[in-house]
C-alpha positions as CSV (number, residue, x, y, z in Angstrom):
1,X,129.9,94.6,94.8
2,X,131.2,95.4,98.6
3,X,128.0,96.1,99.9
4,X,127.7,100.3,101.9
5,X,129.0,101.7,104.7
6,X,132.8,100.6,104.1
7,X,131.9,96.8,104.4
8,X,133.9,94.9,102.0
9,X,132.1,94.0,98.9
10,X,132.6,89.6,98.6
11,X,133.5,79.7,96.8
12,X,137.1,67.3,92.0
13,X,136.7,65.7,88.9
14,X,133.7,65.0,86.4
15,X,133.2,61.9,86.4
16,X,134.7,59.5,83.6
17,X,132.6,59.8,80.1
18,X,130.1,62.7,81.2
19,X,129.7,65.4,78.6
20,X,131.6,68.8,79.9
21,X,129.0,71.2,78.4
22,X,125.9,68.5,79.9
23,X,124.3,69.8,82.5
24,X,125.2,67.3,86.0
25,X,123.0,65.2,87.8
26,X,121.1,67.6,90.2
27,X,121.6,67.3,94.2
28,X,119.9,64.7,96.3
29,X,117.1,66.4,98.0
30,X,117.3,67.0,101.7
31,X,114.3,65.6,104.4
32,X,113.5,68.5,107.1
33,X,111.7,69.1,109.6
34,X,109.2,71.9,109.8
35,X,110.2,74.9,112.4
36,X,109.0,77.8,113.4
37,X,110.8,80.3,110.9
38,X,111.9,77.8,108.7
39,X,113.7,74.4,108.3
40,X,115.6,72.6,111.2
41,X,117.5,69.2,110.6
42,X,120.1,68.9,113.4
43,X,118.0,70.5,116.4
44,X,120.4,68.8,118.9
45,X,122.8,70.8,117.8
46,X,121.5,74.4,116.9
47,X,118.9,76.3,118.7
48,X,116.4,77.4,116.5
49,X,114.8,79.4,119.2
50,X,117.9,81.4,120.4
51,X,118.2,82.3,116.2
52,X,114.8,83.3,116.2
53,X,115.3,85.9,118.8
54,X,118.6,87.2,117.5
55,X,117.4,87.6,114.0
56,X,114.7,90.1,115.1
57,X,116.6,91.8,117.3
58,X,118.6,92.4,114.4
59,X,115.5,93.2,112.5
60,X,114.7,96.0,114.9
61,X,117.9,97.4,116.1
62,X,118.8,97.9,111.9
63,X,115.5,98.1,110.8
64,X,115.6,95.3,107.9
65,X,112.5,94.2,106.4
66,X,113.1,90.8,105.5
67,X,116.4,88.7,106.3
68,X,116.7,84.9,105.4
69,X,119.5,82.3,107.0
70,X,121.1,79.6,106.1
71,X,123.3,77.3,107.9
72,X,125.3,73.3,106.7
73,X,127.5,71.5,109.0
74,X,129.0,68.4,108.1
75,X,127.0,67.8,104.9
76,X,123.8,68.8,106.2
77,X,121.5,71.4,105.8
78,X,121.0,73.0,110.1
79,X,118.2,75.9,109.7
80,X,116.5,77.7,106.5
81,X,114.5,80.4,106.5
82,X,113.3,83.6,107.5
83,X,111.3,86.2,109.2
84,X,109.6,89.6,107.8
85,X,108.3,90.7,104.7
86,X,110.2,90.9,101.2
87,X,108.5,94.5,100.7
88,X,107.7,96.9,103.0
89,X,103.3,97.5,103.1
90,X,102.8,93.8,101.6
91,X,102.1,90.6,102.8
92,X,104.2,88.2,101.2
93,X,106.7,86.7,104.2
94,X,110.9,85.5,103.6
95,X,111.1,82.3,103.6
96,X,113.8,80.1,102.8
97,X,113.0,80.2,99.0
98,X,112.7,84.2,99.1
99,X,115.5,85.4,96.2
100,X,117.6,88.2,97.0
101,X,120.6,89.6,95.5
102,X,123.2,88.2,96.3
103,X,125.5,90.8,94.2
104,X,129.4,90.5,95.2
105,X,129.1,87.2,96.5
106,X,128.6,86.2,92.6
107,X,132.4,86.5,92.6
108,X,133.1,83.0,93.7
109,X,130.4,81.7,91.2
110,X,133.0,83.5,88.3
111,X,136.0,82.2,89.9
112,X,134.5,78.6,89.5
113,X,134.1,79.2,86.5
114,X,137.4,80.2,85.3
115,X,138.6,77.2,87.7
116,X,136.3,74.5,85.7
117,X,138.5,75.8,82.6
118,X,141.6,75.5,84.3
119,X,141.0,71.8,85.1
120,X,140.4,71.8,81.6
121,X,143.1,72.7,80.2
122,X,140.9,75.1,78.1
123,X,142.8,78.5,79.9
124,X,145.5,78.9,82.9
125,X,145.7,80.7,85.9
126,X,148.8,82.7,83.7
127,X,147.8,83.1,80.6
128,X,147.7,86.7,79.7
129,X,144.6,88.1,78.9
130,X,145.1,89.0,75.8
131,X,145.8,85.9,74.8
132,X,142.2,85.2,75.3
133,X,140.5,89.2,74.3
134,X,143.1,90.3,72.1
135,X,141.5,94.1,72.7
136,X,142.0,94.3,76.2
137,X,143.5,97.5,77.0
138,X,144.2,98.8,80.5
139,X,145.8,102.5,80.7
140,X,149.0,101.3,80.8
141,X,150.6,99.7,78.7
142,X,152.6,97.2,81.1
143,X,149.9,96.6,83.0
144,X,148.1,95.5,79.4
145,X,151.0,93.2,78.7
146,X,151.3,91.6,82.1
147,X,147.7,90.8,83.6
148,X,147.3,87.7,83.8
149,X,144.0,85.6,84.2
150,X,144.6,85.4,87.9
151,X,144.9,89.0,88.3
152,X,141.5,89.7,87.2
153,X,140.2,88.2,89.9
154,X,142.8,89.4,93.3
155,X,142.1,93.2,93.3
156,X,145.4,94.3,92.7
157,X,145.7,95.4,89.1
158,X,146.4,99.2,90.6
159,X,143.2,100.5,90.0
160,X,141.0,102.4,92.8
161,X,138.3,101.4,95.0
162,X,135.8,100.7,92.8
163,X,137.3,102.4,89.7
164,X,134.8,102.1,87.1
165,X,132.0,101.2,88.7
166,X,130.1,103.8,87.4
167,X,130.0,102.5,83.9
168,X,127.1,99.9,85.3
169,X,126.4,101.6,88.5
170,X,123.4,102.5,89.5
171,X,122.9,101.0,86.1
172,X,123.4,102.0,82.8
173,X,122.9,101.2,78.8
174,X,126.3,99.6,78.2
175,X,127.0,96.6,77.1
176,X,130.0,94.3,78.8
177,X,131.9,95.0,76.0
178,X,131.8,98.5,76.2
179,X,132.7,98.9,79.6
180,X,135.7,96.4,79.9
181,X,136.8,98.5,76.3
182,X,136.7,101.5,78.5
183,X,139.1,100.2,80.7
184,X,141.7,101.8,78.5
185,X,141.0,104.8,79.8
186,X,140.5,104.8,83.7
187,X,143.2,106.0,85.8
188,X,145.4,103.6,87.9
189,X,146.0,104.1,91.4
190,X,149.0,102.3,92.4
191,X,151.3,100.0,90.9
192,X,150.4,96.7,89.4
193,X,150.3,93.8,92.1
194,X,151.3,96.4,94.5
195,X,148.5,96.7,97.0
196,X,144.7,95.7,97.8
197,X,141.7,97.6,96.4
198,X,138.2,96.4,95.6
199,X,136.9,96.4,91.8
200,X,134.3,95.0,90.3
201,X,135.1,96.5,86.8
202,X,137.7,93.2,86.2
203,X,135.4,90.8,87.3
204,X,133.2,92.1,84.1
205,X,136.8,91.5,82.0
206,X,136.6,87.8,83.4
207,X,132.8,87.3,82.3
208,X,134.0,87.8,78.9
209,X,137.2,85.3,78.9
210,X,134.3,82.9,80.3
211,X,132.1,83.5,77.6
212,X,135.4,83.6,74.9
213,X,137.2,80.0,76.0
214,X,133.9,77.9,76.7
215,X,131.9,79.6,73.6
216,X,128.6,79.8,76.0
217,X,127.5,82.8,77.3
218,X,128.0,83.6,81.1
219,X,124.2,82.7,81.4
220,X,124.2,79.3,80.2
221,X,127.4,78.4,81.9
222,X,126.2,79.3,85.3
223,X,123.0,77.3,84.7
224,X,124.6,73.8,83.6
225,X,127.5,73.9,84.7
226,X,126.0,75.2,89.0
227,X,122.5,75.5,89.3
228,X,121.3,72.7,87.2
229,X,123.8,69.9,88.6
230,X,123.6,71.6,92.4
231,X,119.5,71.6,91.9
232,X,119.8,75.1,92.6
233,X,116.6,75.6,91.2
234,X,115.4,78.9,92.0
235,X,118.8,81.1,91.4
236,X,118.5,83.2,88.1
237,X,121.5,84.4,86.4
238,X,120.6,88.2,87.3
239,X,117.7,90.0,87.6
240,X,116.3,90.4,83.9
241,X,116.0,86.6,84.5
242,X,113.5,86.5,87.3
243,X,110.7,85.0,85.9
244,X,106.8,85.6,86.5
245,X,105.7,84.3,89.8
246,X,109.4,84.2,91.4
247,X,109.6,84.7,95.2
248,X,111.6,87.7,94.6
249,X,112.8,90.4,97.7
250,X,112.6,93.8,97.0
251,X,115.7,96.6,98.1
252,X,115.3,98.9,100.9
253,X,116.9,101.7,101.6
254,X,116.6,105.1,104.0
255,X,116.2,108.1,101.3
256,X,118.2,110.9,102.7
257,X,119.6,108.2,104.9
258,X,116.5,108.6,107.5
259,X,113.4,107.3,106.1
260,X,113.4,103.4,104.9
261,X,111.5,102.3,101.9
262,X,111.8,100.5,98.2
263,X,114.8,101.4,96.5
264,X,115.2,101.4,92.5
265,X,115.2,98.6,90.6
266,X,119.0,97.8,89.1
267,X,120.2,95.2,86.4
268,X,123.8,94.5,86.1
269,X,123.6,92.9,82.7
270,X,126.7,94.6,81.8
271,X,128.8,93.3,84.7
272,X,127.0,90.1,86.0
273,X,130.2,88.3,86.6
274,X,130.9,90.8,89.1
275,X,127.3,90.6,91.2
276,X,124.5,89.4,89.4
277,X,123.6,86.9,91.1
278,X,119.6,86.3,92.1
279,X,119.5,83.5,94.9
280,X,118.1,81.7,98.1
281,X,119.5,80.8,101.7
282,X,118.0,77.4,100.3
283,X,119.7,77.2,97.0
284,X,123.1,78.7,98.7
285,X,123.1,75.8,100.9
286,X,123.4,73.6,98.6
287,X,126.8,75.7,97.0
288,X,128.0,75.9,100.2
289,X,127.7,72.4,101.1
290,X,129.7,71.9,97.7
291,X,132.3,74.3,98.6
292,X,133.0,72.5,102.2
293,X,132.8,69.4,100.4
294,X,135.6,70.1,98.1
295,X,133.8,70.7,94.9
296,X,131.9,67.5,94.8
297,X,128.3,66.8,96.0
298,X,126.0,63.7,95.4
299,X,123.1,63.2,93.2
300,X,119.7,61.9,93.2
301,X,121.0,58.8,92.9
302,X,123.8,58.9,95.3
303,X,126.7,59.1,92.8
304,X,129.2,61.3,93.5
305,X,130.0,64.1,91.2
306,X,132.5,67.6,91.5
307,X,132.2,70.8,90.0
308,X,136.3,71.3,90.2
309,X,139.8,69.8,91.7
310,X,140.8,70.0,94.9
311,X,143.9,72.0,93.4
312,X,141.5,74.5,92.3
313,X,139.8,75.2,95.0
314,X,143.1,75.3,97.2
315,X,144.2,78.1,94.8
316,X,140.7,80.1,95.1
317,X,141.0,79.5,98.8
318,X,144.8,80.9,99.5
319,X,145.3,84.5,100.5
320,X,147.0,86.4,97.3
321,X,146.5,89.9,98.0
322,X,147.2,90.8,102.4
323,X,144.7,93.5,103.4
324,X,146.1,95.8,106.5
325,X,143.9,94.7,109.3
326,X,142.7,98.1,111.1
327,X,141.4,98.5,114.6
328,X,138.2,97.2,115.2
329,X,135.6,100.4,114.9
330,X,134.5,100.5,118.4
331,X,136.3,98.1,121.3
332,X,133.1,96.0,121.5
333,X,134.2,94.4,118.0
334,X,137.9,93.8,119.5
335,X,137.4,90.1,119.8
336,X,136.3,89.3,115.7
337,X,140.0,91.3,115.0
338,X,141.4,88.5,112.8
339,X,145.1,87.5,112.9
340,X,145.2,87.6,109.2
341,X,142.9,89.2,106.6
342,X,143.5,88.7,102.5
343,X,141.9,88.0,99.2
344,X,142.0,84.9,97.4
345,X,140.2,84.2,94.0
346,X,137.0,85.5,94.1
347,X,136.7,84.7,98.2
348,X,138.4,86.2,101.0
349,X,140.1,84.7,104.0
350,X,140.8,85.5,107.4
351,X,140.5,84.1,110.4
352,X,138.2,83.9,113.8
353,X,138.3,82.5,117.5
354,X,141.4,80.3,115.9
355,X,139.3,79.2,113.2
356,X,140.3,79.6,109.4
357,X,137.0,81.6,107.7
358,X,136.8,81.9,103.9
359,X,133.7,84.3,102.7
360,X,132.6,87.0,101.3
361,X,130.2,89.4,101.1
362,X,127.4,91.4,98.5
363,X,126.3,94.9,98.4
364,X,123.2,95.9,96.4
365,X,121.3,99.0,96.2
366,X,118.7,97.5,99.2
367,X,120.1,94.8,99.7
368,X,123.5,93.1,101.6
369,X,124.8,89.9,102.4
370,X,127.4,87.4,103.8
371,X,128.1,83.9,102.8
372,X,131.1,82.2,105.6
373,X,132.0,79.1,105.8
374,X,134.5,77.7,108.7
375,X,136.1,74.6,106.4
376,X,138.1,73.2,109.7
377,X,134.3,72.9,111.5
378,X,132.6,72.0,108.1
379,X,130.5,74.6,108.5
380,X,128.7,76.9,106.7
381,X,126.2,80.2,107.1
382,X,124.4,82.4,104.5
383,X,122.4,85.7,105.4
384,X,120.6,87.7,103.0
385,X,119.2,90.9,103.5
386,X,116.7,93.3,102.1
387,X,118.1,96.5,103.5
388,X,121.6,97.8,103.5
389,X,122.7,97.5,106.9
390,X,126.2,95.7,107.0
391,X,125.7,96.0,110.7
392,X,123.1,92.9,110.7
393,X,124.7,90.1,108.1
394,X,127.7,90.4,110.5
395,X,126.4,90.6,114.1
396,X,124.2,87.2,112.5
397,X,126.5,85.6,111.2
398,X,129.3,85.8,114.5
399,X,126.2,84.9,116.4
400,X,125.6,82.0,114.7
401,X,129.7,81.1,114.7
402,X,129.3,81.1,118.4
403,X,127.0,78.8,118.9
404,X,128.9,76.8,116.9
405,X,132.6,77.3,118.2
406,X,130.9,77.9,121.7
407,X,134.2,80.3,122.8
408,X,134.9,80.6,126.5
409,X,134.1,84.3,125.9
410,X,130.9,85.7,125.0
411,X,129.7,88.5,122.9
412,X,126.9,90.2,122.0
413,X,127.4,90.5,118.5
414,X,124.5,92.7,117.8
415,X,125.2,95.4,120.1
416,X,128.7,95.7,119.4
417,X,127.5,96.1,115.5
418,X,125.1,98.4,116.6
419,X,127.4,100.7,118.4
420,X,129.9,101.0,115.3
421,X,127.0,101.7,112.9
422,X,125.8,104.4,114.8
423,X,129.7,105.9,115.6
424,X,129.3,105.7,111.5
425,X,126.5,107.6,111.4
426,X,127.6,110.7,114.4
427,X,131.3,110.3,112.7
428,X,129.6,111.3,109.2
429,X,127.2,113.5,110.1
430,X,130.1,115.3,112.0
431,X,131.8,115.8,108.8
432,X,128.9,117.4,107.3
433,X,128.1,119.9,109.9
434,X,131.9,120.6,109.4
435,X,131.4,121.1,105.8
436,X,128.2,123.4,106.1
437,X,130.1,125.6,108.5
438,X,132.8,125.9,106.2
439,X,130.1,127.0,103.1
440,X,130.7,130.7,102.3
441,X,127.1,131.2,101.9
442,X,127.4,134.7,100.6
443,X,129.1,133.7,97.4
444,X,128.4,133.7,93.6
445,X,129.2,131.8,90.9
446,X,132.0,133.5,88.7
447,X,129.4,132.5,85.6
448,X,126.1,132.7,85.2
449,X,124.1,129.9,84.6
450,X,123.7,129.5,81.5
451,X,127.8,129.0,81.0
452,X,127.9,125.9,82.5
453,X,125.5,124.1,80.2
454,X,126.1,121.7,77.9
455,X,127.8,118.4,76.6
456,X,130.5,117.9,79.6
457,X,132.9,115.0,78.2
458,X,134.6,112.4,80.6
459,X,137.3,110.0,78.8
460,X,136.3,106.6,80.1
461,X,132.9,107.5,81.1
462,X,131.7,109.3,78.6
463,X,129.2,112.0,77.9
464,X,127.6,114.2,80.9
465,X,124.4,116.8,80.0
466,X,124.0,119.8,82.3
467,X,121.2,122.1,81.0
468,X,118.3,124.8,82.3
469,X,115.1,123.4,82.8
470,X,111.9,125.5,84.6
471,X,115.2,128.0,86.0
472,X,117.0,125.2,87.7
473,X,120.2,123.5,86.1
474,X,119.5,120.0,85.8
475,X,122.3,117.5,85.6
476,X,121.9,113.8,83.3
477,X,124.1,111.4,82.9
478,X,122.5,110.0,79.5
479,X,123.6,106.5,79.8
480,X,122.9,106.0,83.3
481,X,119.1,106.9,83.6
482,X,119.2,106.9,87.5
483,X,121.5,109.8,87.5
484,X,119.1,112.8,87.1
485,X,119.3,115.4,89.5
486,X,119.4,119.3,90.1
487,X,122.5,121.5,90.3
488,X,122.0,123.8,93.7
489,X,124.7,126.3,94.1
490,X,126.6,125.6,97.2
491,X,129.7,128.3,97.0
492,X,131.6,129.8,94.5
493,X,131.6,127.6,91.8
494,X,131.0,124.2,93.3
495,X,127.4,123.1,92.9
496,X,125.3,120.4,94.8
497,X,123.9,117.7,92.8
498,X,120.4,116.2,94.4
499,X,119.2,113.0,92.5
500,X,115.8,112.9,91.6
501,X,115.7,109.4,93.3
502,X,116.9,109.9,97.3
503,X,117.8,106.0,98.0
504,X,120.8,107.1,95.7
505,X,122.0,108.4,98.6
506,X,125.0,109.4,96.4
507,X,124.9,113.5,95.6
508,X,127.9,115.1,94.7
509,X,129.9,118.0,94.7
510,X,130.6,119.6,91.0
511,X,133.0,121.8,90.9
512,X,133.8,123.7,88.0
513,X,137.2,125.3,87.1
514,X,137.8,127.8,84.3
515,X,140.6,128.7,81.9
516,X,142.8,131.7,81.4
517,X,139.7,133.8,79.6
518,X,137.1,133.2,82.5
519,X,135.7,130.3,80.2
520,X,134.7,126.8,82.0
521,X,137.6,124.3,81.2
522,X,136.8,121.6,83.2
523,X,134.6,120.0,86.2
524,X,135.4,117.7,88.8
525,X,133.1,115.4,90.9
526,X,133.2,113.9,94.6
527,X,130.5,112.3,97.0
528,X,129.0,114.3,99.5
529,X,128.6,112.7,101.9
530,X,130.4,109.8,104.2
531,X,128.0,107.2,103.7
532,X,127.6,107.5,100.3
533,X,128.6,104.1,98.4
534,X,132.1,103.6,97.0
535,X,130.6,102.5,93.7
536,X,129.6,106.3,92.6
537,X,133.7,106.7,91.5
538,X,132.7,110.7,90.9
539,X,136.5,111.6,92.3
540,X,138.0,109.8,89.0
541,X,135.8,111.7,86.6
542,X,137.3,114.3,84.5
543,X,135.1,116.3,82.7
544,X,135.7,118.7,80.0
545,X,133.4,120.6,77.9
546,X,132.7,119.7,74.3
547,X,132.7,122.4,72.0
């Protein structure tokens, strides 16, 4: 998913006679030297010293935990590792084999997929998807008809930002199934093809076209047809697949947005395709050393091997859907303006100091990341996070570009970053203030409390419980544990919502509207605040009581 803070949530031949469901011959290993912070090959070329004393700059100015780097150029692995702690108050260190999620950036994982079929000749790019899930239903019925394989994957079917999301977000009891079925019933946006906007939901749709054309499950695919022949040996499929004894980060995040520490745990079992993804600045090394290879890598005993064509990854590497490119947040960032910013298939392009970049990047409750690679340099960087500061995978990761495309101009990436998250935070806490000014404190619900309880009904969400517990309302959402909180009134008949857990950092507005006979006919949600994550999609709820 596009990780907080308005950051966009974001990858050939087998050889003749090998088995297409056996698992590849796993990469050659790579010889390093030992550094300081973690693994240096190519010293000559990459100061190791200067990216030690960035990355805890970084650490301090955005107050991160734990934050592991990667960086390949020219087939070789540059730098892994890392620097802090995977939890806040214990010992164990990043290193270079720490796992993180590396949620949206999963994406290009299920666009290879759907690519390896393609070369196959087991799907296309145009089928429709109903040629493949017969039940797929969008809420229109053109937009059924017409979406085509490829579309699931450009974020332009004409739903919102993040429509949906909250079907799996911040977890919940549904199947896969269940939520692309419920597809039917969210609202579109826009028209179809007709403009940009980030889902994840689709992405879920295309997990189960994997699972329906290659007869394995999403799981298994992943492990032979990636990890096992890239030797990515410590990536696991999601989180319920971390196994005992695995060098796993934990998410941080500031409750209330001021005070940092462990966030909830989260599984998206029911939309893995979309950001499941448990992995290493190690183990992403070696996928990006694929990518910039062309698909193909080498094995242990230097045969060559690829994952898909060169067609392929041509087609999941060309801009599909434009993005508008808006002014840079603060004029420090004015030089990484790109001249052209789009998605592809599960990767987006844009470009940098002249240079063509293709990347993407992963939001997960605690934890955000960037994976970029620079093809016309053959270069490639990774940085994973365990806090939820945009800010510091991007002012790394143009730091590290520099020293790379060593520009005539230079910038102080980490300070500019710094200056737009914090006009983020004075720009949303301005709203605020303008909203509690605004509150007519002296107001009273039109009901008493006791009205609004009850089985509130939302058509593609489902079922919403507001009851009295100890004299307080108390608001549940029962397939989505996480979302507990307490109704406080805040005027007229609008109620604040406070989750129990405050690293949500996603209470809402409810406000309830009645009918002709003073009786409550329905209740619309929206965020409260600014920073909240675009993933809690209250605004498209719709809920109406059940009798």
């Amino acid at each position: 998913m596009p990780p907080r803070l308005q950051t966009l949530r974001l990858r050939c031949l087998f050889a003749l006679g090998l088995s297409l469901l056996a698992p590849l011959p796993a990469l050659a290993a790579q010889e390093a030297a030992t550094g300081s912070a973690g693994t240096v090959q190519s010293a000559a070329s990459f100061d190791a010293t200067a990216l030690d004393a960035w990355v805890e700059e970084v650490r301090e100015r955005f107050e991160v935990p734990g934050i592991a780097v990667g960086v390949v150029k020219d087939g070789q692995v540059v730098f892994e590792g890392g620097w802090g702690v995977r939890e806040l108050g214990r010992p164990e260190k990043v290193d270079a084999q720490t796992l993180f999620a590396i949620a949206s950036n999963t994406k290009a994982f299920t666009a290879a997929s759907l690519a390896m079929l393609v070369d196959e000749k087991k799907l296309s790019w145009d089928d429709r998807v109903t040629d493949h899930l017969p039940w797929f239903r969008m809420s229109d019925p053109y937009v059924t008809a017409d979406m085509r394989i490829r579309d699931l994957l450009t974020h332009r079917s004409g739903l919102g930002l993040g429509a949906g999301d909250l079907l799996f977000w911040p977890g919940s009891d549904y199947s896969t199934t269940e939520v692309v079925q419920r597809l039917a019933r969210v609202p579109l946006k826009t028209g179809f093809r007709e403009r940009y906007a980030y889902d994840n939901i689709l992405y879920a749709t295309a997990t189960l076209v994997i699972e329906q054309v290659s007869g394995q499950s999403y799981a298994d695919f992943l492990q032979q047809r990636f990890f096992d022949p890239l030797g990515m040996s410590g990536t696991r499929f999601n989180v319920d697949a971390l196994r005992p004894g695995d060098p796993a980060a934990t998410g941080h995040a500031k409750a209330d947005f001021t005070t940092l520490r462990p966030t909830f745990p989260l599984t998206w079992h029911n939309a893995a395709g979309a950001g499941g993804i448990y992995s290493s600045v190690h183990d992403m090394g070696r996928w990006m050393r694929a990518q910039l290879a062309g698909g193909s890598f080498t094995d242990g005993q230097g045969r060559e091997h690829a994952l898909f064509t060169p067609a392929r990854q041509k087609e999941m590497w060309s801009l599909v859907s434009p993005i508008p490119i808006a002014e840079p947040a603060v004029p420090e960032l004015a030089p990484s303006k790109p001249d052209f910013l789009g998605y592809g298939l599960g990767w987006m392009t844009s470009s940098y100091r002249g240079e063509r970049l293709v990347w993407h990047t992963g939001g997960w409750p605690g934890m955000v990341s960037r994976v970029t690679l620079v093809p016309g340099r053959n270069l490639g960087v990774v940085v994973l996070t365990n806090q939820e500061s945009g800010g510091a995978f991007n002012a790394l990761t143009l730091q590290i570009l520099d020293a790379f495309l060593q520009p005539a101009e230079k910038n102080d990436w980490i300070a500019a970053y710094a200056a737009a998250a914090e006009k983020s935070r004075a720009k949303a806490e301005e709203a605020w203030a303008k909203r509690v000014a605004a509150r007519d404190r002296r107001s009273k619900p039109s009901l008493p409390d006791s009205a609004w309880t009850g089985t509130w009904r939302d058509a593609w969400y489902g079922d919403v419980v507001i009851e009295q517990e100890n004299s307080r309302l108390r608001m549940r959402f029962p397939r989505s544990p996480l979302l507990t909180g307490t109704l406080e009134h805040w005027q007229h008949d609008t109620f604040l919502v406070k989750w129990d857990d405050r690293t949500l950092n996603g209470d809402a507005f409810v406000t309830f509207t009645l009918d002709a006979d003073g009786e409550p006919r329905e209740a619309r949600m929206e965020a409260a605040s600014d920073l909240t994550d675009f993933s809690f999609d209250f605004q498209d709820l719709v809920l109406k009581p059940v009798e």
